[in-house]
C-alpha positions in Angstrom: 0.0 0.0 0.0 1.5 3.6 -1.0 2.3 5.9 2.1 1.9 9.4 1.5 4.5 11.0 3.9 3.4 14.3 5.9 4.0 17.9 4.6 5.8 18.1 7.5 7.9 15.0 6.8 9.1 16.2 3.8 9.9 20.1 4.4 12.4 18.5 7.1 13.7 15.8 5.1 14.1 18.2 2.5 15.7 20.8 4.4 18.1 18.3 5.7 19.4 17.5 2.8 19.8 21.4 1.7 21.7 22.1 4.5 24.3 19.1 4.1 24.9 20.6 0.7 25.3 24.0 2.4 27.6 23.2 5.2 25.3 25.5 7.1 24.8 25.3 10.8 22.3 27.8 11.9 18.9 28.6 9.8 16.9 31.6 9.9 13.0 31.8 9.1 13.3 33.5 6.2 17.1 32.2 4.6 17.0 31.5 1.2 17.7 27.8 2.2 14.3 27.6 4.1 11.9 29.3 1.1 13.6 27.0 -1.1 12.8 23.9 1.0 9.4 24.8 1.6 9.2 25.8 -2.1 10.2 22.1 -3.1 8.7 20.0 0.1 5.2 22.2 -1.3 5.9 20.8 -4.7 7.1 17.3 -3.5 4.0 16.7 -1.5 1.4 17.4 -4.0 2.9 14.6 -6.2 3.1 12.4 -3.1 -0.5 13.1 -3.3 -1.3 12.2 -6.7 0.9 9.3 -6.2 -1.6 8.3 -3.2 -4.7 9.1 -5.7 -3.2 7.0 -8.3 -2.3 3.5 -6.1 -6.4 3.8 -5.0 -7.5 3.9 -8.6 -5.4 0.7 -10.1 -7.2 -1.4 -7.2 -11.2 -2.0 -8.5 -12.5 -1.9 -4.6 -11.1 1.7 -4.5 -11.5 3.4 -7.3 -13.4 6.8 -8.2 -16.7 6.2 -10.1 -15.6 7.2 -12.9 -12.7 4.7 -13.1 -14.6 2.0 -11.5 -17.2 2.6 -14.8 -14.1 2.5 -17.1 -12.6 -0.5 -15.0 -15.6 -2.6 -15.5 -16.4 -1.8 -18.9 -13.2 -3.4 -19.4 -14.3 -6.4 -18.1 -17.4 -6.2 -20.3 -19.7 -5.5 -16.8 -21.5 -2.4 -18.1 -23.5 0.3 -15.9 -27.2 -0.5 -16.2 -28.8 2.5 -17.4 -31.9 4.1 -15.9 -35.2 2.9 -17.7 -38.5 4.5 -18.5 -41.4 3.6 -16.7 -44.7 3.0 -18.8 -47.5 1.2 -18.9 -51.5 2.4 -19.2 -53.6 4.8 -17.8 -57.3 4.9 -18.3 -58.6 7.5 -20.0 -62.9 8.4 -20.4 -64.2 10.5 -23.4 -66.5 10.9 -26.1 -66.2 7.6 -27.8 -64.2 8.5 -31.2 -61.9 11.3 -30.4 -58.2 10.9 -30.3 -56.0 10.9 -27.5 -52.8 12.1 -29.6 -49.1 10.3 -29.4 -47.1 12.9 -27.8 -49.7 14.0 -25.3 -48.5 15.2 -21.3 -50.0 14.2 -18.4 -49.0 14.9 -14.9 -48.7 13.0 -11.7 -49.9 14.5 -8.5 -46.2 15.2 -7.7 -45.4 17.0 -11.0 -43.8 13.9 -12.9 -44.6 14.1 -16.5 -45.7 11.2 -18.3 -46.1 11.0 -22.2 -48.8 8.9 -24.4 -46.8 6.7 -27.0 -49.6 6.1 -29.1 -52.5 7.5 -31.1 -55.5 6.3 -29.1 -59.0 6.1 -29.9 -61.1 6.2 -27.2 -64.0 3.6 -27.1 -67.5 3.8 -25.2 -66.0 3.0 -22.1 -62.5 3.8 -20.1 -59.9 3.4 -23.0 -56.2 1.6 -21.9 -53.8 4.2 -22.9 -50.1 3.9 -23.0 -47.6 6.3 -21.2 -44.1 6.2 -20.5 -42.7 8.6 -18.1 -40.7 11.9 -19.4 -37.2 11.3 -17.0 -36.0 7.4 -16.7 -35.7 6.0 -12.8 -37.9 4.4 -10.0 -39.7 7.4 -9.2 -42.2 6.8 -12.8 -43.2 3.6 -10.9 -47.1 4.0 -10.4 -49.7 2.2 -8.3 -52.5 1.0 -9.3 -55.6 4.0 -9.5 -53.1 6.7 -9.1 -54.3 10.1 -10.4 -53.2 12.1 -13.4 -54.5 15.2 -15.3 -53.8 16.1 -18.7 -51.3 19.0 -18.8 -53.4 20.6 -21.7 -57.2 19.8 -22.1 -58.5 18.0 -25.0 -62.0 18.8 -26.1 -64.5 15.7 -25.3 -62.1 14.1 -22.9 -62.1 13.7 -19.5 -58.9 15.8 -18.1 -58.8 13.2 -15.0 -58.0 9.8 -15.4 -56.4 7.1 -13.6 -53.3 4.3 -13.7 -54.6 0.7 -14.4 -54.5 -2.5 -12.6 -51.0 -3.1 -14.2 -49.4 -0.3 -12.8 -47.0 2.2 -14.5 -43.6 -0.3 -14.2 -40.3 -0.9 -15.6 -38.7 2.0 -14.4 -34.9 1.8 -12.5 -32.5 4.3 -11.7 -28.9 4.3 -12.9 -27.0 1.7 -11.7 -25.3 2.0 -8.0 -22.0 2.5 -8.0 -21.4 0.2 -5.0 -23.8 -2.5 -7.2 -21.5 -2.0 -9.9 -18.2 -2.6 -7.9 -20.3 -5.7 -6.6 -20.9 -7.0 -10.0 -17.4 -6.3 -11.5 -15.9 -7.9 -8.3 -17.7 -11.0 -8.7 -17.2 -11.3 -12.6 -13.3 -11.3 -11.4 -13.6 -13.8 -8.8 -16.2 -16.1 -10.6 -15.5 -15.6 -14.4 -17.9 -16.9 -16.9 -17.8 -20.9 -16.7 -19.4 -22.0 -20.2 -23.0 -22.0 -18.2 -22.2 -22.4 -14.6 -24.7 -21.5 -12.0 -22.8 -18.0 -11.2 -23.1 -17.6 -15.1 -26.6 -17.6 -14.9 -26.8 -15.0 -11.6 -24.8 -12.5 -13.6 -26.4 -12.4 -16.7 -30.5 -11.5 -14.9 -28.1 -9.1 -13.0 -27.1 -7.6 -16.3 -30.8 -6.7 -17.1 -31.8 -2.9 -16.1 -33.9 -2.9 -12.9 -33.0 -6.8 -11.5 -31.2 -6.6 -7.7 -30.9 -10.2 -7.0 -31.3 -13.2 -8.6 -30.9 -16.9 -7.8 -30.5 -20.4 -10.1 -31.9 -23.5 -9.4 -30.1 -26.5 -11.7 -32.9 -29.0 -12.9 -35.2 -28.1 -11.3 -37.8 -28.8 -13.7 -35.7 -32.1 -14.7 -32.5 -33.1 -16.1 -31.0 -30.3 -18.6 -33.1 -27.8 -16.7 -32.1 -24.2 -15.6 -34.7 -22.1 -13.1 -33.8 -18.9 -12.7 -35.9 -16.1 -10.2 -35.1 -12.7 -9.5 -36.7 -9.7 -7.5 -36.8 -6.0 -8.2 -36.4 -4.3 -5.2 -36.6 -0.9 -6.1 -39.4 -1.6 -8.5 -43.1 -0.7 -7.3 -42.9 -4.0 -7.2 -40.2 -6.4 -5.9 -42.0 -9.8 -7.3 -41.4 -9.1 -11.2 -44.5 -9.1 -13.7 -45.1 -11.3 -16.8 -43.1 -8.5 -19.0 -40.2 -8.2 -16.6 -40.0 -12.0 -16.2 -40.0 -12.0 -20.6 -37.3 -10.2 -21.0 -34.9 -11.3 -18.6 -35.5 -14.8 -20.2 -35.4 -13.1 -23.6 -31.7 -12.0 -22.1 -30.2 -15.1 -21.1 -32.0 -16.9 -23.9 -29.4 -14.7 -26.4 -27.6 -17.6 -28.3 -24.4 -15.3 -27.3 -25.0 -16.1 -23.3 -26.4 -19.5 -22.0 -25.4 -22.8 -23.5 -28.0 -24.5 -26.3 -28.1 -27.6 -24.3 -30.0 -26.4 -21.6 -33.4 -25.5 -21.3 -33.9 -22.5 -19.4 -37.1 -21.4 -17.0 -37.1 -18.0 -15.8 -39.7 -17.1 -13.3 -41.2 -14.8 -10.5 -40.8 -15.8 -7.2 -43.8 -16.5 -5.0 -44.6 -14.0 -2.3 -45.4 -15.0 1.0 -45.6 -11.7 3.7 -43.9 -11.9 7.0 -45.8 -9.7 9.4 -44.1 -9.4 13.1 -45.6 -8.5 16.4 -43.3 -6.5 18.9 -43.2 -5.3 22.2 -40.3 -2.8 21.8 -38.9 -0.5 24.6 -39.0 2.3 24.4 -41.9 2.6 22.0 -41.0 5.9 20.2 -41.6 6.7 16.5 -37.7 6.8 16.2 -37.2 3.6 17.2 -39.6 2.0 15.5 -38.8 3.5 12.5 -35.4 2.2 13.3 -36.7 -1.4 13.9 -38.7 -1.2 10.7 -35.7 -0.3 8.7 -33.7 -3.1 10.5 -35.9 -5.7 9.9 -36.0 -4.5 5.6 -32.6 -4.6 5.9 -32.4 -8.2 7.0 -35.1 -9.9 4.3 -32.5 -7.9 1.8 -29.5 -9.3 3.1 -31.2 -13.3 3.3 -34.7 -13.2 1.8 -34.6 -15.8 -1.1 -36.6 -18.5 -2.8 -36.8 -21.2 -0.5 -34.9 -19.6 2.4 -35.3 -20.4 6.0 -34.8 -17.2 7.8 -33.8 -18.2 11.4 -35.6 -16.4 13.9 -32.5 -15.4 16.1 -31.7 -13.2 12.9 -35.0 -11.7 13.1 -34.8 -11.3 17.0 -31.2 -9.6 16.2 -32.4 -7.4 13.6 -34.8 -6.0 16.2 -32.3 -5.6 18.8 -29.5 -4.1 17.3 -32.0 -1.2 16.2 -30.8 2.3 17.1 -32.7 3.1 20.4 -33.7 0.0 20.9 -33.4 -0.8 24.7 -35.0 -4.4 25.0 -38.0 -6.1 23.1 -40.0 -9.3 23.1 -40.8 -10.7 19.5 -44.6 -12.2 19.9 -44.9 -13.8 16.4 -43.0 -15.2 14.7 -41.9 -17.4 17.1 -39.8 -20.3 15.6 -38.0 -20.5 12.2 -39.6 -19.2 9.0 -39.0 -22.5 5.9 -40.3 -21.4 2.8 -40.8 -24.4 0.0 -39.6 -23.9 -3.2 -40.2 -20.8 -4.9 -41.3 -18.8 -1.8 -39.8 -16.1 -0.9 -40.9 -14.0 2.4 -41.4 -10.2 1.7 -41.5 -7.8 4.4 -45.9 -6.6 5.1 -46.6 -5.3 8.3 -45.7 -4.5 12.1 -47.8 -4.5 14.9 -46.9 -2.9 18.2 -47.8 -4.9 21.1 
């Protein structure tokens, strides 16, 4: 590891060796001999410095984002870029009249979503599709969300509403600590000719995917299952579209082997709900214990996990605040079957 030596280090290592050149026994503040050696140590220490800045960035754990994203593109792990979310709103109007490609409408919060298609309305509420104006998570849309129509169109209802499939699909840039993650693992577990890791990486390499997991025949011999979560979709369980094209990804001839068939599918949600007597009872702290808890089904929540309930008790008591707590339910380990995978619902304060 490079040690960058103190200013001070060097202004009197410097000045020691000025003054052996000089023969000269006594030094005054301002002798030529001390400006020039705090002229030089000054100099010295800022390329000490870049030096310093330089031994972090040749090592992949250390290096600035930038370099990290240049590192790993190197390695052929690219940043996933931010996607658009879309999906349909439903819009009511005179049966006939257009609802033009092109058209704005605007979220409760300001966010700007545009129609991608000429639309003709019909006698009822009319699926129309939108994608949102700026790419990341925050286009994500429940279900009966409201939107207006920026501008009004003549025989159409300005309000209307998302429907039942939600406005999805949408994912921020890429993390730079996910990326580091990714690049570090392509390093340690390169790309096996269809290994299990092989599989992991390449749903990983699909925009919006967190985790993923494979399961080797599990629908019989010369079987691949692969599931993965979104978990800062609106969603974490992935629809029938996300689900298509992360098969449609691994199914490249490029990527997974032509001798294996391979099953890509969503994981089944089952909701953990907890009941706590916590001490003290403030907002903080629960808030604290919530966030704990998330943090745990992040860390070990997978398809067919058992989460062990001293994890759980642990989450809860290493909580900031936290003072002492009983956990009422659950009370033994949580075993999921295959495919099951426990998702975080709801806590109730004994």
């Amino acid at each position: 590891m490079f040690n960058r030596p103190a200013l001070t280090d060097i202004v009197a290592r410097t000045r020691g060796d000025l003054l052996t050149r000089l023969s000269q026994d006594e030094l005054l503040r301002r002798a030529d001999a001390e400006v020039n050696t705090r002229v030089l140590a000054g100099a010295s220490h800022e390329i000490h410095g870049y030096l310093d800045w330089i031994s972090l960035q040749i090592i992949y754990d250390t290096a600035d984002d930038d370099l990290l994203v240049r590192w790993a593109s190197i390695w052929k792990v690219e940043r996933k870029a931010a996607q658009f979310a879309s999906g349909n709103v439903l819009v009511t109007g005179a049966a006939g009249e257009t609802v033009a490609a092109g058209t704005v409408l605007k979220r409760l919060d300001g966010a700007l979503f545009d129609v991608t298609a000429d639309t003709v309305l019909g006698a009822s509420a009319t699926p129309v599709p939108v994608e949102a104006e700026i790419a990341g998570a925050a286009g994500n849309t429940d279900a009966g969300v409201q939107m207006t129509f920026l501008n009004t169109i003549p025989n159409v209802q300005s309000a209307v509403v998302v429907d039942a499939n939600k406005l999805v699909n949408g994912s921020d840039i890429e993390a730079i600590p996910d990326l580091r993650a990714r690049l570090l693992e392509r390093i340690q577990n390169p790309p096996s000719g269809g290994a299990a890791e092989d599989y992991v990486a390449w749903a990983l390499e699909v925009p919006g995917v967190t985790r993923a997991w494979v399961y080797p025949k599990q629908m019989g011999a010369g079987t691949v299952t692969v599931r993965f979560v979104r978990d800062n979709d609106a969603s974490i369980i992935p629809d029938a579209g996300e689900v298509a094209a992360v098969k449609a990804y691994i199914e490249d001839p490029s990527r997974r082997p032509v001798t294996a068939d391979v099953y890509v599918v969503a994981p089944t949600p089952v909701t953990l709900n907890f009941n706590i007597q916590l001490t003290p009872n403030t907002a903080a702290v629960k808030a604290a214990v919530e966030a704990s808890l998330r943090d745990l089904l992040l860390r070990e929540a997978a398809p067919g996990v058992t989460l062990l309930i001293s994890h759980i008790r642990e989450a809860i008591s290493v909580a900031a605040g936290e003072t002492d707590n009983v956990l009422i339910s659950p009370m033994t380990n949580q075993t999921y079957a295959t495919g099951q995978m426990p998702i975080f619902g709801a806590i109730t304060w004994a």
